[in-house]
C-alpha positions, 0 to 999 in steps of 0.5 A, spaced: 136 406 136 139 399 139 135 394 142 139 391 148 136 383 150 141 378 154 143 376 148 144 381 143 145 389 141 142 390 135 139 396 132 131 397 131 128 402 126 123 407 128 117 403 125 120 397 128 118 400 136 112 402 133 110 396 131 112 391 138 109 397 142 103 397 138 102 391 137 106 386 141 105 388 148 111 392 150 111 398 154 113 406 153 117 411 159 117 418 158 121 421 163 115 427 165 121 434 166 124 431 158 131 430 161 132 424 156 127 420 150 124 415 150 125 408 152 121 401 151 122 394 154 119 387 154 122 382 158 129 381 157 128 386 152 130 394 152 130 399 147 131 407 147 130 412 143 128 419 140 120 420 139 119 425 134 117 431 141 125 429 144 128 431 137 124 437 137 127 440 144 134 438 141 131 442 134 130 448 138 136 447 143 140 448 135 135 454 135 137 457 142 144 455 142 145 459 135 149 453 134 151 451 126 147 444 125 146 438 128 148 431 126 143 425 125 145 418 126 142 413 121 137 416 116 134 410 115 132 408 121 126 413 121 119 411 118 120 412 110 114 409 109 109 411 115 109 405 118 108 408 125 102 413 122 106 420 123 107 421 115 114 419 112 119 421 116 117 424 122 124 425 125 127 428 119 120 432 118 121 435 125 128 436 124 126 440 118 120 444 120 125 447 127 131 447 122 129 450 116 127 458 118 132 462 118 136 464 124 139 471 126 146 470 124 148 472 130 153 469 135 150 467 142 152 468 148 156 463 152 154 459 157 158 457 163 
């Protein structure tokens, strides 16, 4: 998550955006067919990220896909200490509970 003002590139925390979107006025686009995650912006200042709904759909991409696992950025800029109101670690809790059950073990089809 990098926040992009007409300054500096600087990484946020998820509680980070919790808080300016909460709090300080700056405002949240969803994109309604799921193409992509979140982003917010106020003034010159602009940050995309993952909610905890876009890293479920990418959860259960890995799922569908039969893919081995999935990689995760920077642990430590999920909410460890439920800033946000969601529970420590909402993201990495997603993650887990697609995740966690286990897959067929069967290859998936190819897609082209």
């Amino acid at each position: 998550m990098l926040v992009i003002s007409s300054e500096l590139i600087y990484p946020f925390f998820l509680f980070q955006i919790c808080d300016r979107v909460k709090n300080r006025g700056w405002t949240v686009v969803k994109d309604p067919l799921d193409r992509m995650g979140p982003y917010a912006f106020k003034g010159n200042q602009w940050v995309s990220f993952d909610d905890a709904h876009m890293i479920r759909l990418k959860s259960e991409y890995i799922r569908a896909m039969d893919l081995g696992g999935g990689m995760v950025w920077a642990l430590d800029l999920d909410d460890f200490r439920n800033r946000c109101g969601d529970g420590p670690h909402p993201l990495l809790n997603t993650i887990r509970s697609v995740l966690a059950t286990p897959g067929t073990g069967a290859p998936g089809q190819p897609i082209y």
